[in-house]
C-alpha positions in Angstrom: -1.0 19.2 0.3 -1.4 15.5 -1.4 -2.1 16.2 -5.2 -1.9 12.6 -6.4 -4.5 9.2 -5.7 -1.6 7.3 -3.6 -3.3 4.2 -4.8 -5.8 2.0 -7.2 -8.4 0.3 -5.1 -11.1 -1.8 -7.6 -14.5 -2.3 -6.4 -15.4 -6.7 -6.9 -18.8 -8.4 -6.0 -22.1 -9.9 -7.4 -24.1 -7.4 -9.9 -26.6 -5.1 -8.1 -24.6 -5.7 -4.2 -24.0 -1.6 -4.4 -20.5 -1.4 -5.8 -21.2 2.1 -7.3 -23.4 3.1 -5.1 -20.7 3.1 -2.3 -18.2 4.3 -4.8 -20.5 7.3 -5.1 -20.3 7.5 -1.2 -16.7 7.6 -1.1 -16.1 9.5 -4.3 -19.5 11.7 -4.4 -19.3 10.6 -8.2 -21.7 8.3 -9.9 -19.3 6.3 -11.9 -21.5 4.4 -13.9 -22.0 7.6 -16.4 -18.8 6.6 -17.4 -19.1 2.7 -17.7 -20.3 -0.3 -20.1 -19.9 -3.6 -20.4 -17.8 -4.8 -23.7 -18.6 -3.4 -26.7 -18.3 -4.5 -30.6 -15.5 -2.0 -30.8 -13.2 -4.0 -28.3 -12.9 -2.2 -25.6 -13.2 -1.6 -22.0 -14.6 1.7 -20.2 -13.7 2.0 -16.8 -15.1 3.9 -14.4 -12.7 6.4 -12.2 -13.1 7.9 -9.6 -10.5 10.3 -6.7 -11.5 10.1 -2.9 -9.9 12.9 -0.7 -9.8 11.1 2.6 -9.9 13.5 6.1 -8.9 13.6 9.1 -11.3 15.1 12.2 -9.5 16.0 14.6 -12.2 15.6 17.4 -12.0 12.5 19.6 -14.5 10.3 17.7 -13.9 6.3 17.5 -13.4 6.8 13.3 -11.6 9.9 12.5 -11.8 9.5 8.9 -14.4 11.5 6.6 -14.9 12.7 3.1 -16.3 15.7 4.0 -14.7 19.2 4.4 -17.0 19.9 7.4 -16.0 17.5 10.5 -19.0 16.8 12.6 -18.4 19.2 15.1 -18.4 21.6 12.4 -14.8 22.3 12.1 -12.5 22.2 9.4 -11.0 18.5 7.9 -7.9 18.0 6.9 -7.1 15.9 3.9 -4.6 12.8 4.9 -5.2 10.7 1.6 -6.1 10.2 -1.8 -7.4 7.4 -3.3 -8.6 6.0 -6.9 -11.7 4.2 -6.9 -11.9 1.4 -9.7 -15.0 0.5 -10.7 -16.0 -1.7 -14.0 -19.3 -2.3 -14.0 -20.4 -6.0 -15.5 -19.7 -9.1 -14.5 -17.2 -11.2 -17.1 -16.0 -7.1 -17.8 -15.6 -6.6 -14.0 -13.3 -9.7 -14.0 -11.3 -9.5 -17.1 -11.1 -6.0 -16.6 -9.6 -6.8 -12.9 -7.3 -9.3 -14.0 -6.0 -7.4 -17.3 -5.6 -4.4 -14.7 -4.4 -6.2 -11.8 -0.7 -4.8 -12.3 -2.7 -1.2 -11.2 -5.2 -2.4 -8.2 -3.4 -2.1 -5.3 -6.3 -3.1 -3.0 -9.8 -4.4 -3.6 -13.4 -3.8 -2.0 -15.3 -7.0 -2.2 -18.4 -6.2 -1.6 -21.5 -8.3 -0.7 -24.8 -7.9 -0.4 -26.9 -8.5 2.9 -30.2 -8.5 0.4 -29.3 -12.0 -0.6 -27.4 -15.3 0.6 -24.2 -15.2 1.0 -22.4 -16.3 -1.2 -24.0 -15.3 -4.9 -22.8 -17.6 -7.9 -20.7 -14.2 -9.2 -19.4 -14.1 -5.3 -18.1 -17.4 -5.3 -16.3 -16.4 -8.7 -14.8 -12.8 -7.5 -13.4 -14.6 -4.3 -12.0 -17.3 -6.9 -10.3 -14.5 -8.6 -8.8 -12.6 -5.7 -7.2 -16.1 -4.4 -5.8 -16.3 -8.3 -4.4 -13.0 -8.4 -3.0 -12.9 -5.6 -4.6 -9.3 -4.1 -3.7 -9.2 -0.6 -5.3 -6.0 0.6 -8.9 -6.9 0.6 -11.7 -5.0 2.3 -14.9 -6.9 2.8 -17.9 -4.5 2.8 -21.5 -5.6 3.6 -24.0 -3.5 2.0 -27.6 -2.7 2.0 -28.0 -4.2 5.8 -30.6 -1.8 6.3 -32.6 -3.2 3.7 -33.0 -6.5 6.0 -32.9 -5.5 9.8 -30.4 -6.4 12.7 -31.0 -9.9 13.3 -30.9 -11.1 9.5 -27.7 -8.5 9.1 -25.7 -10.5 12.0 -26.5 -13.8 10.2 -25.4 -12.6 7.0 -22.8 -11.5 8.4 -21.7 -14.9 9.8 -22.3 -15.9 6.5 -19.5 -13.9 5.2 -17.0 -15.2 7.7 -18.1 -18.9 7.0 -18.1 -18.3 3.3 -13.9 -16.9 3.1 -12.8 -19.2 6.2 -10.3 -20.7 4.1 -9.3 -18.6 1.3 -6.4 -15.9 1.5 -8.6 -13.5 2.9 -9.7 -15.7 5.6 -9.7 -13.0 8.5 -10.4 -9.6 6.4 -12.3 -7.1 7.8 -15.9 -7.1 7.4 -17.6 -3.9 7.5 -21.4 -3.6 7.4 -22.1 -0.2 5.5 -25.6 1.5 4.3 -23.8 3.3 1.8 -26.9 5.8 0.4 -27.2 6.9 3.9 -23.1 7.2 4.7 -23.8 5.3 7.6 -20.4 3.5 8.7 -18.7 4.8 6.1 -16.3 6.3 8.0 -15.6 2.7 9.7 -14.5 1.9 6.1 -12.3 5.0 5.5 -10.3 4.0 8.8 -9.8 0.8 7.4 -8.1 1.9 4.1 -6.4 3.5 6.1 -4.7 0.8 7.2 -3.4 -0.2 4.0 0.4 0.2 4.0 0.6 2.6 0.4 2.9 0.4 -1.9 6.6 1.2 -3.0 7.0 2.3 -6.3 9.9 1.6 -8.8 10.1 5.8 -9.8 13.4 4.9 -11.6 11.9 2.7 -14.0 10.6 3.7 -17.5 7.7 4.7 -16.9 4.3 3.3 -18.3 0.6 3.9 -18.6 -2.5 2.4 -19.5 -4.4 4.4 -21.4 -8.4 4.0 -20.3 -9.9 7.5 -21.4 -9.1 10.2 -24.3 -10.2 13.6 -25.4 -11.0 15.8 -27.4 -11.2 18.8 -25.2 -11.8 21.5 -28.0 -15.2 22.8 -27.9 -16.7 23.3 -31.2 -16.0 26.8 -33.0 -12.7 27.4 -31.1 -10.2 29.8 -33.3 -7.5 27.3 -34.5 -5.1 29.5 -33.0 -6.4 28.8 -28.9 -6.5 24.7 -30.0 -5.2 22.5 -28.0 -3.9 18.7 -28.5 -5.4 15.7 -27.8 -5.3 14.2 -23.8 -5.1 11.0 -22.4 -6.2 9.7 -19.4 -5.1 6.0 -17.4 -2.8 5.0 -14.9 0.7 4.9 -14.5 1.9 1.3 -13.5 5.6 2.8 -12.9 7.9 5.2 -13.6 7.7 8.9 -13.5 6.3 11.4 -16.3 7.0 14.9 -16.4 5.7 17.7 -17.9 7.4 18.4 -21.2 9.0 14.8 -21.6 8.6 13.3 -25.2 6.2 10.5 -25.3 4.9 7.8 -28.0 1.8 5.8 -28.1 2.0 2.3 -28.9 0.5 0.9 -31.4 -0.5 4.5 -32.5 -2.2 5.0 -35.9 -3.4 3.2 -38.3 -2.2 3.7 -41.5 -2.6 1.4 -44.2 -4.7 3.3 -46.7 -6.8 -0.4 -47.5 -8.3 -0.8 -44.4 -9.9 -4.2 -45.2 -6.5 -5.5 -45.6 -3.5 -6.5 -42.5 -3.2 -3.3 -40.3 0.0 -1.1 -40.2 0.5 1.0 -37.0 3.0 3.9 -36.5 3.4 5.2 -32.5 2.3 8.8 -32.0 5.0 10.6 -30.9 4.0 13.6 -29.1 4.9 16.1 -25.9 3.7 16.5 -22.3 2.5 20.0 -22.5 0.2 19.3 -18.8 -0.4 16.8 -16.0 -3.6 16.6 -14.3 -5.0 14.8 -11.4 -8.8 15.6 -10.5 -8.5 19.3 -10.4 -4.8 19.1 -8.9 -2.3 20.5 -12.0 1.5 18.7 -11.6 4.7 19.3 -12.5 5.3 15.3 -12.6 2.9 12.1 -12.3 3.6 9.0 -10.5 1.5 5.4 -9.6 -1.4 5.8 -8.3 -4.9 6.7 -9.2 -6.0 8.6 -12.8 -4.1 10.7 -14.4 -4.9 13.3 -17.5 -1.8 14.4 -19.9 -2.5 17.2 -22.3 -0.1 16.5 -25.3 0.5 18.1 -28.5 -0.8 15.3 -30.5 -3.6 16.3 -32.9 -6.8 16.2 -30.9 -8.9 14.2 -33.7 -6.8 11.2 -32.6 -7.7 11.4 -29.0 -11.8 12.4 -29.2 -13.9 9.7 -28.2 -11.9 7.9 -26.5 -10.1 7.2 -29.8 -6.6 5.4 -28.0 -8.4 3.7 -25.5 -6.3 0.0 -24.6 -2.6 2.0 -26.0 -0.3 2.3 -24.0 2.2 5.3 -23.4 6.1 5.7 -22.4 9.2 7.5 -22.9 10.0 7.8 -26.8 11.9 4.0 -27.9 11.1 2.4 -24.5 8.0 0.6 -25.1 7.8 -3.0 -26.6 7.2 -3.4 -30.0 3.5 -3.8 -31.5 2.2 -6.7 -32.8 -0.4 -9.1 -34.1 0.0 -11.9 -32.6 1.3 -13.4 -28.9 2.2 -16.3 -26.8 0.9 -16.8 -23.3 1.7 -19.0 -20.8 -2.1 -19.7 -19.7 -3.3 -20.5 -16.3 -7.0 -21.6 -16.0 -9.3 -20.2 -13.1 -10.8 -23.4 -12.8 -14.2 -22.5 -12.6 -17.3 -24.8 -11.6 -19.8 -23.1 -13.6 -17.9 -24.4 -16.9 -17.3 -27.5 -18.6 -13.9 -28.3 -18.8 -12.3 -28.6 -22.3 -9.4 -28.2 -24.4 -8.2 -25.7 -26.3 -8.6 -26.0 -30.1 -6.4 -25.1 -33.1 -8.3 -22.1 -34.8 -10.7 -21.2 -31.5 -11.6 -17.7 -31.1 -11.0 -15.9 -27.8 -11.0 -12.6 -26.4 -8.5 -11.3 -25.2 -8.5 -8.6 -22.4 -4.9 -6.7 -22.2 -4.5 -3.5 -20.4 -7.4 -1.4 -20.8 -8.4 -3.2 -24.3 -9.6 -6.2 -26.0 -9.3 -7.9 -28.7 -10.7 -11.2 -30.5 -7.7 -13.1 -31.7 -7.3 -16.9 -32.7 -5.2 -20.0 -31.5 -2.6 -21.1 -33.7 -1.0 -23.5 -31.6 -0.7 -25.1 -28.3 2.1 -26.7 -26.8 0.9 -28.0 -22.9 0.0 -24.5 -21.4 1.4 -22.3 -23.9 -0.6 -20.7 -26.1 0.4 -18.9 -29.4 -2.6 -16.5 -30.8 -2.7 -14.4 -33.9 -4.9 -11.1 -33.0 -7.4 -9.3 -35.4 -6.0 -5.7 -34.3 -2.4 -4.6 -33.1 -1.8 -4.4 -29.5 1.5 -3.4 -27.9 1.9 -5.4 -24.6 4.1 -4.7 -21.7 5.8 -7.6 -20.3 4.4 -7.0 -16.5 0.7 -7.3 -17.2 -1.5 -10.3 -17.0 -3.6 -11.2 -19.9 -7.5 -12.0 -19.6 -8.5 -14.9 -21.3 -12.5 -15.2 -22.1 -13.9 -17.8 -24.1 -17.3 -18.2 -26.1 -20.0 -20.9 -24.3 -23.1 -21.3 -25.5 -22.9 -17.7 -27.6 -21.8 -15.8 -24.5 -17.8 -15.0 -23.9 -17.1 -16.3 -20.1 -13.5 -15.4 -18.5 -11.3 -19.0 -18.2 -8.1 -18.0 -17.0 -5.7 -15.5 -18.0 -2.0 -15.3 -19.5 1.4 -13.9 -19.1 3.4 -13.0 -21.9 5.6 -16.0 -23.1 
């Protein structure tokens, strides 16, 4: 039996279109519990979720289900599981989906049938997908029983006219009424569809840190204590259980901690891998996974290493303070277009972190920055780039390590 999310499949659209809503009908978990936008503290929740897709085996036109009962009443077989993505906000939704776009094999773009088609943050999500590059994307129309047949089919239309064009001229549109699972298996047979990526197992592996624990309930005997876990995504590689690890940047630990920041990686042990309730031997790509480690548990509570990033012992990139990026700008409408100043703040959104940092110089699209926390960086990922207009931070482009 599949133990493991065979892929990372984000949810994109326009605030309120029902992007958690029909994660929760996929998932039958409310992710939003687990969201927020960004915070002072610098960094980005995400909210996770594993689908089990079945199989029926009856003759129906879409086989698929998420259901252990098939209609008919008999048994379903589970074919595949997926990892539903979903970052609630809409400058978080995209920097989060650029900075993780090295983990999102697939997107569900999903649009409203309550309003015009497209929404100002529609236009911008369909900017994005033709920046990054995604190139298995799901269009899902939601909420069509909110507005009847007739307006539904226009909407519809509406879609097709609004993408004719872009790279995903020619997706599939699927109208869904997600709190009602209606058509949701016409959606299932259509991730389906999607060709599970090859992964590079041979290469060190890496991941992305989005959630940690203290799993210790209060009043345990020191002796049944257990270490700290982490929970992200792998973006290659292979762990297994009872490989050394170290977390990059790690601690903190200049004593003055008004003055520059000194980081040592934690270097710890697999003692468990976890998916959902599935306990494994090894982890690979693909959807959330949990490591138990030895590592002492107060580092881990509250999602204490959120944005670090994990690997084999001495494999990692070094830590730092400061970057360069090649930049690329998203060229967006909605903002006035403007250079790049010597000493501008800007946030940065790397992995499953941020951080404010400033420019120190910039040479054509090049830009060097020097960050006010420590970040270790891998060379794959891209780089979010949000800058501050009017008061408000608003995602320009993003960056890849220079």
């Amino acid at each position: 039996m599949l133990k493991q999310s065979e892929m990372n499949i984000g949810t994109l659209g326009h605030v309120d279109h029902g992007k958690t809503t029909l994660t929760a009908a996929l998932t039958h978990q409310w992710t939003d519990k687990h969201s927020e936008s960004v915070k002072r503290s610098m960094t980005i929740k995400l909210g996770y979720a594993d689908a089990a897709i079945r199989r029926c085996k009856g003759s129906s036109q879409y086989p698929f289900t998420t259901e252990d009962k098939c209609p008919d009443g008999s048994e379903s077989e589970i074919v595949r599981r997926i990892s539903l993505l979903d970052a609630p906000g809409h400058e978080t939704l995209m920097a989060t989906a650029i900075a993780g776009s090295s983990l999102i094999d697939a997107a569900l773009f999903v649009i409203s049938a309550a309003e015009p088609a497209p929404m100002p943050q529609t236009r911008e999500h369909l900017m994005l997908i033709n920046a990054l590059g995604i190139k298995n994307v799901i269009i899902v129309q939601t909420k069509i029983d909110v507005v009847g047949k007739e307006k539904a089919k226009r909407h519809y239309e509406q879609i097709k006219n609004f993408v004719k064009g872009s790279r995903i001229e020619g997706a599939p549109i699927i109208p869904v009424m997600a709190n009602k699972n209606i058509n949701v298996d016409a959606l299932l047979d259509e991730i389906m569809k999607i060709k599970v990526p090859e992964r590079d197992l041979n290469a060190d592996p890496v991941l992305y840190v989005a959630r940690s624990f203290d799993v210790n309930k209060p009043g345990t005997p020191i002796k049944d204590l257990v270490g700290g876990v982490i929970g992200g995504s792998i973006a290659r590689g292979r762990f297994k259980v009872g490989d050394e690890i170290e977390i990059r940047p790690g601690i903190n630990t200049a004593r003055d901690k008004s003055k520059r920041e000194s980081f040592e990686p934690i270097i710890t042990r697999i003692e468990s891998l976890s998916a959902g309730s599935e306990h494994l031997n090894e982890a690979i790509p693909g959807g959330l996974v949990a490591i138990g480690t030895t590592a002492d548990p107060a580092l881990s509570k509250a999602d204490g290493l959120v944005g670090q990033i994990v690997g084999h012992v001495g494999k990692l990139p070094d830590s730092s303070n400061s970057i360069a990026i090649n930049y690329s700008s998203l060229n967006r409408t909605d903002l006035p277009k403007q250079a790049f100043k010597p000493d501008e703040l800007v946030l940065l959104g790397i992995g499953t972190g941020t951080v404010v940092g400033y420019i120190t110089k910039i040479k054509k699209s090049r830009l060097e920055i020097s960050l006010k926390h420590t970040i270790c960086a891998d060379k794959a990922e891209k780089i979010s780039v949000l800058r501050n207009y009017g008061q408000r931070w608003k995602l320009s482009g993003y960056g890849i390590l220079a």
